[in-house]
C-alpha atoms as one frame of an Amber mdcrd trajectory, in Angstrom:
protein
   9.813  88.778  70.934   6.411  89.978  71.898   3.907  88.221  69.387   1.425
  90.260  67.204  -1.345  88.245  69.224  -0.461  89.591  72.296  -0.035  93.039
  71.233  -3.315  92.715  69.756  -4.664  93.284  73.039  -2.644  95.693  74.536
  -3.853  97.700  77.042  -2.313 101.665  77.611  -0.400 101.351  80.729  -0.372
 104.168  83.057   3.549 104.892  82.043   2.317 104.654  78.613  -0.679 107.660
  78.796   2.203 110.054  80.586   4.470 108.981  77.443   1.725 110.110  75.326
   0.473 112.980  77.525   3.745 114.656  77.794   4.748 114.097  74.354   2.089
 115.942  72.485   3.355 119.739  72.982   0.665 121.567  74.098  -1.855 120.572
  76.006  -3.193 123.801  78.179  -5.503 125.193  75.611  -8.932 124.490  74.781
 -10.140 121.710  71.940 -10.013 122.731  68.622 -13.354 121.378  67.200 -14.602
 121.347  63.558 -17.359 123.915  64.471 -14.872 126.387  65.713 -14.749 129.704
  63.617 -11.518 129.410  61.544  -8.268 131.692  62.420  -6.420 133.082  59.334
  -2.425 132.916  59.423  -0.286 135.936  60.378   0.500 137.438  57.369   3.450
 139.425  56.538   4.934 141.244  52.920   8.777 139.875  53.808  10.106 137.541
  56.336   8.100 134.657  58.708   9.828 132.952  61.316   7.251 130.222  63.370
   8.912 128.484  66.494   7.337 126.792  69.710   8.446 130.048  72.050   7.683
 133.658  70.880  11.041 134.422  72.299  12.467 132.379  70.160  10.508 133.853
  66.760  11.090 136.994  67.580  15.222 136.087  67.979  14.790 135.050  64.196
  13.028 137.965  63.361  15.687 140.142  64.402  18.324 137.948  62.576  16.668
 138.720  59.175  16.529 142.055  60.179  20.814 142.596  60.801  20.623 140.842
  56.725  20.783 137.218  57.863  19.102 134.977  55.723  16.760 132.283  56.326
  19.884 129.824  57.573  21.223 132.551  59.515  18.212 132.956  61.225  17.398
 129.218  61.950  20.548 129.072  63.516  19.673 131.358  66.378  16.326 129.928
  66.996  17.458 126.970  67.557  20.428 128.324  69.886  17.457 130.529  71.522
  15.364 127.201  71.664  17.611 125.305  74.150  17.183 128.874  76.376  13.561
 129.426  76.681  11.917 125.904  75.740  14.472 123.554  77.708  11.848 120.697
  77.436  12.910 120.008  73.916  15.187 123.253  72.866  18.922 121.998  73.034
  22.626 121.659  72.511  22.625 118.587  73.921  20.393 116.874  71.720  20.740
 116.595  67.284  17.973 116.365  64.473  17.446 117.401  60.816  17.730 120.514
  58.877  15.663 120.592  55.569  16.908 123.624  53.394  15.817 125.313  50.484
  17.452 128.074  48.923  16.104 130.682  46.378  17.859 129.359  43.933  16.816
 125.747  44.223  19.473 123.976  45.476  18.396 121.853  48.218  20.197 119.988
  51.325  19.266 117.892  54.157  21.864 118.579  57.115  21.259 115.531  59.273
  23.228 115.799  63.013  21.171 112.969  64.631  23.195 111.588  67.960  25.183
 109.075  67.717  25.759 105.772  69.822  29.177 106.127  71.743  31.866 103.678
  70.547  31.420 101.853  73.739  28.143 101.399  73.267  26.800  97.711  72.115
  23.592  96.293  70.735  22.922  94.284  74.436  24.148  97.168  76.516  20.382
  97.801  77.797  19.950  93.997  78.597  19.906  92.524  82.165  21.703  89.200
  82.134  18.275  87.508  81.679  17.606  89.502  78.533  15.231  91.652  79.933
  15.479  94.952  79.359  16.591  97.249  82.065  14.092  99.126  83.246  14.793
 103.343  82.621  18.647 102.391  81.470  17.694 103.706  78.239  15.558 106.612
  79.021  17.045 108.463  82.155  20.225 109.051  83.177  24.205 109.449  81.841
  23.787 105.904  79.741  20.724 107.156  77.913  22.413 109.985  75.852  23.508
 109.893  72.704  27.217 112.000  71.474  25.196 115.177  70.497  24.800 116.769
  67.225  22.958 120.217  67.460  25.737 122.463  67.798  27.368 120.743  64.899
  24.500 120.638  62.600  23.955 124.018  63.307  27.717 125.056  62.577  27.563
 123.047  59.280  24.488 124.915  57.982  25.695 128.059  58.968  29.149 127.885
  56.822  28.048 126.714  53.625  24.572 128.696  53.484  24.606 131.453  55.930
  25.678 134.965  55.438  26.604 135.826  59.164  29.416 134.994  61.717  28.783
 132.282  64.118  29.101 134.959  67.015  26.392 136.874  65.724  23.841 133.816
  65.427  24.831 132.542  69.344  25.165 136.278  71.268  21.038 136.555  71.411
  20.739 133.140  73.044  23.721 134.012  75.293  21.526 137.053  76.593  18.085
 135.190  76.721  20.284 133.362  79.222  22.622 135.326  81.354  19.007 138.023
  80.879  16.380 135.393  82.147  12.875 135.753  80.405   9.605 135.532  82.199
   8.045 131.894  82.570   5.139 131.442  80.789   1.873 129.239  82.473   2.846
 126.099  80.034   6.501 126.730  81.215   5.513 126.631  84.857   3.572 123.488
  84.449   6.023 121.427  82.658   8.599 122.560  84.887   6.909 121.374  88.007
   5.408 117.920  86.756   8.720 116.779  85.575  10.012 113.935  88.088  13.283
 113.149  85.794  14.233 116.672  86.608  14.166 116.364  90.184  16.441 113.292
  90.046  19.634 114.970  89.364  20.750 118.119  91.331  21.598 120.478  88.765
  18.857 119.802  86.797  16.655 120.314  89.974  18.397 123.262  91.381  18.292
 124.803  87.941  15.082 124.386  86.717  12.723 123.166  89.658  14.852 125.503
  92.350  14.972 122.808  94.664  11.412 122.319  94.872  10.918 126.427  95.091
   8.696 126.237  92.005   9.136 128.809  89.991   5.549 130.691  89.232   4.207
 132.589  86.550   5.567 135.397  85.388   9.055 134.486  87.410  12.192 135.329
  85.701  14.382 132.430  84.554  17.866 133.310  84.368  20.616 130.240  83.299
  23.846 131.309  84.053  25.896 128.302  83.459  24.110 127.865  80.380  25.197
 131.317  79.343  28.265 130.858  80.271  28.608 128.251  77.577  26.931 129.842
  74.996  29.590 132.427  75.576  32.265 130.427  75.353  30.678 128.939  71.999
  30.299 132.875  71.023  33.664 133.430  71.531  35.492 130.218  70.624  33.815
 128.888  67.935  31.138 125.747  67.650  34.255 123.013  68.143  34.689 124.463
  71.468  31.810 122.053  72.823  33.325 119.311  71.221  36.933 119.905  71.573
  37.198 122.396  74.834  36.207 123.338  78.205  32.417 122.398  77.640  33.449
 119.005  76.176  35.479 117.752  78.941  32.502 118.477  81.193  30.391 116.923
  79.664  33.731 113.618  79.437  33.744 114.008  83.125  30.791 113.945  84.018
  29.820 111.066  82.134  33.122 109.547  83.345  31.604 109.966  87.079  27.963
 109.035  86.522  28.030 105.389  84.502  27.732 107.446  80.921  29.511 106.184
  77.914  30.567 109.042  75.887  33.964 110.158  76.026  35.917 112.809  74.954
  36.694 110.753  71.910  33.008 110.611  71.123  32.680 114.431  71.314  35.741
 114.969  69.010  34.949 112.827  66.163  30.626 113.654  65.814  30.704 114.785
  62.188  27.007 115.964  61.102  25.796 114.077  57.611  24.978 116.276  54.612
  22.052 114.107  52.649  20.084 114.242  49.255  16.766 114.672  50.221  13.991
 112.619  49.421  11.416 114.023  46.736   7.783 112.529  45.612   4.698 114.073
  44.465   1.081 114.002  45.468  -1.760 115.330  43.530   0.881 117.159  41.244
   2.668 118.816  44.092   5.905 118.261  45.105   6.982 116.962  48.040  10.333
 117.364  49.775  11.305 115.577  52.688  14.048 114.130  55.252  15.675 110.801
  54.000  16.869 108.111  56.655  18.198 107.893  59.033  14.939 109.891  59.312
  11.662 106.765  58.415   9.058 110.167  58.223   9.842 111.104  54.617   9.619
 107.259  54.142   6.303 107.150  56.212   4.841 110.349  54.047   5.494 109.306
  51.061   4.324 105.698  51.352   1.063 106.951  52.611   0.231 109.656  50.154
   0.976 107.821  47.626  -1.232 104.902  48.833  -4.132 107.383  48.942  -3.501
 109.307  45.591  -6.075 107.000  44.113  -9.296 108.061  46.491 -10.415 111.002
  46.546 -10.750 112.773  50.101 -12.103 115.483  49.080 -15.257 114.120  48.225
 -15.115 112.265  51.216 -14.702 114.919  53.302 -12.198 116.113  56.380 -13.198
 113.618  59.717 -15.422 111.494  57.399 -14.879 107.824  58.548 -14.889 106.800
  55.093 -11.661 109.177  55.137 -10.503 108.330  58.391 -10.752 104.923  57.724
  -8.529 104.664  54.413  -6.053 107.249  56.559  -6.010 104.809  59.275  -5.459
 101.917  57.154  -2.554 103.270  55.267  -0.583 104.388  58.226  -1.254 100.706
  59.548   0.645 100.027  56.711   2.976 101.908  56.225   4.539 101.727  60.307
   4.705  97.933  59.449   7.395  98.451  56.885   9.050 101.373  59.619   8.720
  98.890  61.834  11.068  96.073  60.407  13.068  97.654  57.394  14.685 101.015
  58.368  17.852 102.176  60.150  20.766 104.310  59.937  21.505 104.254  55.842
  25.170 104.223  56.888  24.606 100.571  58.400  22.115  98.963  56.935  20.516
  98.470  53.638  16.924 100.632  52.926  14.898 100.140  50.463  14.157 103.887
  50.383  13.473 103.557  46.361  10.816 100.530  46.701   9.116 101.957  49.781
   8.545 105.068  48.245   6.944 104.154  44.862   3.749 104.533  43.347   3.802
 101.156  42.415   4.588  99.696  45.214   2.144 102.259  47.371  -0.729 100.978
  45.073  -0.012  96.971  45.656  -0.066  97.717  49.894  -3.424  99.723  48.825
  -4.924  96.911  47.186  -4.609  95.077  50.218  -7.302  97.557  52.289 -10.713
  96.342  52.618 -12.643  99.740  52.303 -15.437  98.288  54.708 -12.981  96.554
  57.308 -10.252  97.021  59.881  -7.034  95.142  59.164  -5.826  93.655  61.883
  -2.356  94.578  62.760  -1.185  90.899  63.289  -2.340  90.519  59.805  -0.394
  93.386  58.269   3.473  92.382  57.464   6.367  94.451  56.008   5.870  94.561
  52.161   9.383  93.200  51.728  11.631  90.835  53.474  13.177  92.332  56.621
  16.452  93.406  56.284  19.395  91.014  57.452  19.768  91.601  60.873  11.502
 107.863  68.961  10.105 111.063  70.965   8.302 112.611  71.481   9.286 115.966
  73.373  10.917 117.152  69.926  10.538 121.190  68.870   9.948 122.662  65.451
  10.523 125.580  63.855  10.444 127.066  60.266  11.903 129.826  58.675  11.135
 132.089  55.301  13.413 135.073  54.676  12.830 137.829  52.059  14.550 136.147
  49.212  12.448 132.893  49.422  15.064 130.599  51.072  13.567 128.041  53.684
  14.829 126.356  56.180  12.732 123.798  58.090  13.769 121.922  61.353  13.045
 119.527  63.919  15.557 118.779  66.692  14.975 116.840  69.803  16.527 115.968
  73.354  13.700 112.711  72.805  11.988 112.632  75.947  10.689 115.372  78.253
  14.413 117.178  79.024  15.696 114.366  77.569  17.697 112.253  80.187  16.854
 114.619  82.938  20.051 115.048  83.096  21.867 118.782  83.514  25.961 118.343
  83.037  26.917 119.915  86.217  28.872 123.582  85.405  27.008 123.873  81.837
  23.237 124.031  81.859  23.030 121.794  79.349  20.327 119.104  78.902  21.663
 115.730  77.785  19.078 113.240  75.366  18.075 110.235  75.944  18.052 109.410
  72.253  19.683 105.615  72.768  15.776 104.377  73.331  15.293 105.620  70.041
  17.323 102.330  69.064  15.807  99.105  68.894  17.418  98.130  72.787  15.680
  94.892  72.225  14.585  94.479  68.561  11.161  93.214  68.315  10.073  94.360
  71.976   8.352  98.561  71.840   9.955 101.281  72.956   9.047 103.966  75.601
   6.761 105.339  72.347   5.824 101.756  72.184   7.107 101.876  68.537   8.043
  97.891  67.423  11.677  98.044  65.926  13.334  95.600  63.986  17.213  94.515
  63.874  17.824  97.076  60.980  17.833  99.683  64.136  19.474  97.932  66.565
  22.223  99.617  68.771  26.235  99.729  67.130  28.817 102.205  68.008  28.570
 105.435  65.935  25.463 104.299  63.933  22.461 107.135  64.418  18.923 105.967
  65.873  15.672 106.016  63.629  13.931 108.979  63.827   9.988 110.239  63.082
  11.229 113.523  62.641   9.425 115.026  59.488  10.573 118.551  58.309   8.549
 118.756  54.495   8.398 121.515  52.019   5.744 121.280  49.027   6.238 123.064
  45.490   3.297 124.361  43.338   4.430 124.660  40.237   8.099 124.299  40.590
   7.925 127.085  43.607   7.715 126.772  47.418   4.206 127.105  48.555   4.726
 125.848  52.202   7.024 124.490  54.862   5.790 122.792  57.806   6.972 119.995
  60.319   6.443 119.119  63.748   6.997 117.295  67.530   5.273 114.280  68.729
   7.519 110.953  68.470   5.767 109.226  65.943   2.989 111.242  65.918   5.418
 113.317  63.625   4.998 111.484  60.716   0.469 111.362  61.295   0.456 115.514
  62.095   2.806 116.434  58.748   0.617 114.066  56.997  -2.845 115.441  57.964
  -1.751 119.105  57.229  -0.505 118.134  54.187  -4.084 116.643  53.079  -5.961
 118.941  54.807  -4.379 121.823  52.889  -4.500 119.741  49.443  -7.533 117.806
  49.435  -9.787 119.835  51.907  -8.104 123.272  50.842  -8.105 124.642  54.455
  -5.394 127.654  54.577  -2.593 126.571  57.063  -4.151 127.772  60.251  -7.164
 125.740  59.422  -4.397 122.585  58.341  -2.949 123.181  61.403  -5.831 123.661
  63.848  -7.983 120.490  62.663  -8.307 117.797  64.784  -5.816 114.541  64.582
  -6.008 110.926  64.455  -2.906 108.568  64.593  -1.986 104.815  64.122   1.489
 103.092  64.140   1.037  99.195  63.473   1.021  98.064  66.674  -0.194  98.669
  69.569  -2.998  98.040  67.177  -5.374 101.244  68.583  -6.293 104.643  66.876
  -5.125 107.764  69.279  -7.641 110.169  68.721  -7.806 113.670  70.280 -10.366
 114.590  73.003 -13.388 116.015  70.554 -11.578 115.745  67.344 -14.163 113.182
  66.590 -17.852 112.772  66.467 -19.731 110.144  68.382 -21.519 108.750  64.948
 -17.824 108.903  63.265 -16.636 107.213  65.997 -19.330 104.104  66.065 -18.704
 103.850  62.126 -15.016 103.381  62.055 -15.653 100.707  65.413 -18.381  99.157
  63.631 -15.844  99.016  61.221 -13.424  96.878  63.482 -11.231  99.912  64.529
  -9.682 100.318  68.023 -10.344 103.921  69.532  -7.720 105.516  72.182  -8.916
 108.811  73.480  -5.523 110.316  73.793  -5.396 112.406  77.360  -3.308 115.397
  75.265  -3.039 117.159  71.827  -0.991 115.715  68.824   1.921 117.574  67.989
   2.935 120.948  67.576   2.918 122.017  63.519   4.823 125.154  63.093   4.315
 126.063  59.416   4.717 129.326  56.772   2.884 129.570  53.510   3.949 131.915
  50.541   0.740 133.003  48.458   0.168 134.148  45.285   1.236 137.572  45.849
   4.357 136.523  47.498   2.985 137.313  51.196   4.649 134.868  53.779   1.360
 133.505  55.665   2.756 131.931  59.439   0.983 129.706  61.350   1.652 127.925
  64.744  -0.344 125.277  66.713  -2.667 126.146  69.117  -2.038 123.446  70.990
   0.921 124.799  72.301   0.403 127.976  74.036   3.661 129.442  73.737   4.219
 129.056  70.002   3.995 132.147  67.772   4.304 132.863  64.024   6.130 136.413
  63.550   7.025 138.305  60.768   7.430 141.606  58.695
């Protein structure tokens, strides 16, 4: 195990900066700075739908508009998702489903992958204990038994109003159609090596090294093909028919470990979700397997006792109790969470007020902690990604659905399961391969998420609602690996403490820290040179990160009832749209 010493001085590899570069949606507009004029939300009397691809939105908008409620219309963006935004848009991949309907009742539909049942805590170990060098990240062995189609089924039935044909059929078109490729589409497309490995991902997306150009139509016909056999047969069909023994075979053929087994048995988790408050508002959040809710919760709660407003937004006074707190808070991530269904988590402890204010105490207000000297806040128990999409959904009668789902890395594996057009994840280095050694994210993970068959891999994934007064006031989650859990935060304060309206939330600059490496990834001018000698002076470690945190894709309902939508701006291809 790699001591804290040595990852004190850590140094951002080359592999690591692409990581990071690639991960943070967005990346082709210009800075966002704290002088900039600030946008207002889209506003609209009935129905918001905010995605990553206006395609997408605009899928979700039609939804409502055929009487589909907020679930209904979740469904299809997500199914329109793994069309038009293939970096992260799936069926291949899995995630979380937060859900609120207008009558209160609340779910959290968790279809995270799973590990195969061959799969085994060494499995990415050389036979010196190493690990294996892109086992875990590219390629058939990297994926995880998929849950998105499931997920998706399972919300649909208990609180959807329309058929499951009706939700898949626009997705099927977007693909058997085409749709023109955006700039940021183009880019991504061409830059991504893992695609170019395997031939149908190549030939499909990269055209054999024919780029395809602005403005080009992308048309996916294998992938509509098997959205029209899922139209037509029913959501089992991909675990249980002709897509599902594809996928068998080809893992079969290529070294992969799921089976057809694996694909019959994936069940997606129905979960209580977790709830806390902050400032008198009301948060609601993902529980584990999911560590953001965890994360968000520990930290607001560890700075309910200072008040940021005074402080100000980008103050290093502020900036340095929000650094210090996340340092915190990614040490107990770090060592005490996992799959609920496998291990103990303290999910109670880690999320109290009282136990928020004793890691507080423990923050010298004029001093960096160093990260070797910051432990988990209870014993360990016994022994992510960042290409991730997020979308949120409002419908007329107030129900909300908010979700993030993931293939993990950029297109996941890289791999495309030849005759399907599906993207496979590469979720399994979302498990601690080697507990105690950092991940592709270079997230430190203890034994509590170490690889076992069927158990499901920690996740950053984030999706939060906040009541005023008992009612929804806003939904918002986002992309980013572990930069998840920093971007929901900061748009949760900024909109609380610094009352910004969401596009202003949403638009601010970002600053993220995770324990260890022990270094503070800062966007490129989201901080001022005299803000940035104080918190050094201070004993912090700045990282100019090369690209944009996250990807927030948020609604707001207002006092009048007006659904206010906002998306990033660091992703050019995102768009709020509503009626």
């Amino acid at each position: 195990m790699k001591s804290h010493s040595q990852s004190l001085h850590w140094r951002p590899s080359v592999a690591f900066r692409l990581v990071i570069a690639v991960a943070c949606v967005g990346a082709l507009l210009p800075p966002v700075t704290r002088g900039q004029v600030a946008r207002q939300p889209v506003r609209a009397r009935r129905v918001m739908v905010a995605s990553a691809s206006a395609f997408a939105s605009q899928v979700g908008v039609d939804i409502l508009k055929r009487g589909g409620n907020a679930v209904d219309a979740a469904v299809a963006v997500g199914l329109a998702l793994a069309v038009t935004f293939p970096v992260a848009g799936n069926l291949g991949g899995g995630g979380f489903m937060l859900i609120r309907m207008a009558d209160g009742r609340t779910t959290a539909i968790d279809y995270r992958e799973t590990a195969p049942a061959r799969a085994s805590r060494d499995m990415y170990l050389g036979p010196d204990g190493r690990l294996l060098a892109e086992k875990s990240t590219l390629g058939y062995a990297a994926a995880g038994v998929p849950g998105t189609v499931a997920g998706f089924e399972l919300a649909l039935r208990k609180y959807g109003r329309l058929k499951w044909a009706q939700v898949v059929a626009p997705a099927r078109r977007l693909a058997q159609e085409g749709f023109p490729v955006s700039y940021a589409l183009e880019r991504g497309l061409r830059i991504a090596e893992r695609l170019s490995r395997f031939p149908d991902s190549r030939r499909i997306f990269q055209r054999d090294g024919n780029y395809y150009q602005e403005g080009d139509i992308l048309r996916q016909p294998e992938l509509a093909a098997t959205l029209e056999r899922l139209e037509k047969r029913g959501p089992r069909e991909f675990y249980e028919g002709e897509t599902a023994r594809r996928i068998a075979a080809a893992m079969a053929a290529n070294g992969g470990l799921i089976t057809l087994e694996d694909l019959k048995g994936y069940r997606p988790v129905e979960r209580e979700p977790l709830r806390g408050s902050y400032r008198g508002y009301e948060i609601v959040t993902f529980p584990p397997p999911s560590s953001g809710g965890i994360v968000l919760l520990n930290v607001l709660n560890q700075l309910e006792g200072d008040n940021l407003a005074a402080l100000g937004p980008g103050s290093s006074e502020a900036n340095h109790l929000l650094i210090e707190t996340m340092r915190r808070a990614f040490a107990d991530r770090a060592m005490l969470m996992g799959d609920p269904d496998f291990v103990p988590v303290p999910v109670e402890k880690l999320t109290s007020k009282d136990y928020a204010k004793a890691r507080r105490a423990t923050i010298d207000p004029n001093r960096a902690t160093p990260s070797a000297d910051v432990q988990p806040g209870l014993p360990a128990a016994r022994f992510e990604s960042a290409e991730t999409t997020h979308f949120t959904v409002v419908d007329a009668d107030g129900n909300i659905v908010t979700n993030t789902y993931t293939l993990n890395g950029p297109y996941g594996s890289g791999v495309t399961v030849p005759g399907t057009g599906v993207l496979l994840n590469n979720e399994m280095d979302d498990f601690a391969a080697k507990p105690g050694e950092p991940n592709a994210y270079q997230l430190v993970q203890g034994e509590a998420n170490s690889i076992a068959p069927g158990k499901r891999p920690l996740s950053s994934m984030t999706p939060t609602i906040v009541l005023r007064d008992g009612k929804p006031w806003f939904a918002i989650g986002s992309p980013g690996g572990p930069t998840i859990i920093s971007t929901v935060l900061q748009v949760v304060i900024n909109i609380i403490d610094h009352k910004m309206n969401l596009q202003q939330a949403i638009d601010a600059p970002r600053l993220h820290h995770q324990w260890l490496p022990d270094v503070v990834m800062w966007e490129p001018y989201g901080m001022t040179a005299d803000t940035k000698r104080a918190l050094e002076a201070k004993g912090h470690r700045l990282d100019v990160v090369p690209r944009y945190n996250g990807d927030a894709e948020g609604i707001m309902i207002d006092t009048t009832g007006a659904r206010l939508g906002a998306s990033d701006p660091r992703n050019p291809d995102a768009l709020a749209v509503g009626y």
